[in-house]
C-alpha positions in Angstrom: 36.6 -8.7 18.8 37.2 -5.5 17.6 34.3 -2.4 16.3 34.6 -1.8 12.7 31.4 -0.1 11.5 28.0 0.5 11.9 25.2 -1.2 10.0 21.7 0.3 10.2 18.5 -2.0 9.4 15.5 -1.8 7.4 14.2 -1.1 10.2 16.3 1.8 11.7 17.9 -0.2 14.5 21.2 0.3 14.7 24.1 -3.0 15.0 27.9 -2.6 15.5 30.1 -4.6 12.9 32.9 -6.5 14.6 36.1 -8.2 13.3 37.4 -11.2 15.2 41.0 -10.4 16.1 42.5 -14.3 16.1 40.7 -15.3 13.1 38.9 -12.2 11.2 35.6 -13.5 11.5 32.6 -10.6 10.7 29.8 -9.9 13.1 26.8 -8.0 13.7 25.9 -7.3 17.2 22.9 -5.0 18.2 23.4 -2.0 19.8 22.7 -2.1 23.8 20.6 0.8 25.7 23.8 1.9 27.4 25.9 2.2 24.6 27.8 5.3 24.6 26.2 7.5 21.6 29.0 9.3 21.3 31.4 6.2 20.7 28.8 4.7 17.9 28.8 7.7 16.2 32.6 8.5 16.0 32.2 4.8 14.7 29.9 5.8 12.3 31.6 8.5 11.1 35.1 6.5 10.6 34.5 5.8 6.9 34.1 9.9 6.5 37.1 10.7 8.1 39.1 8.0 6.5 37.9 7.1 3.1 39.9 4.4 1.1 41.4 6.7 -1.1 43.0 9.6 -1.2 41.1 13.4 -1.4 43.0 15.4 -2.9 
């Protein structure tokens, strides 16, 4: 399983998106207390510093 995003809930609480490497299954798994907050937010941030398309 690798990270691929963040989702944040209704309700504020944070999950990290996952893709399954052998098959490319999607899931959600809640964020743990000792979580680096530093890693989820560079995670976070991903689809900022890489959008889809070109800036020009």
């Amino acid at each position: 399983m690798e990270p691929i995003g963040v989702w944040v809930k209704r309700d504020g609480e944070w999950a990290v998106i996952h893709r399954c490497t052998q098959c490319g299954a999607i899931h959600p798994n809640r964020i743990a207390g000792d979580d680096n907050e530093w890693a989820l937010m560079s995670l976070a941030a991903r689809p900022l510093a890489q959008p889809p398309w070109p800036i020009d």
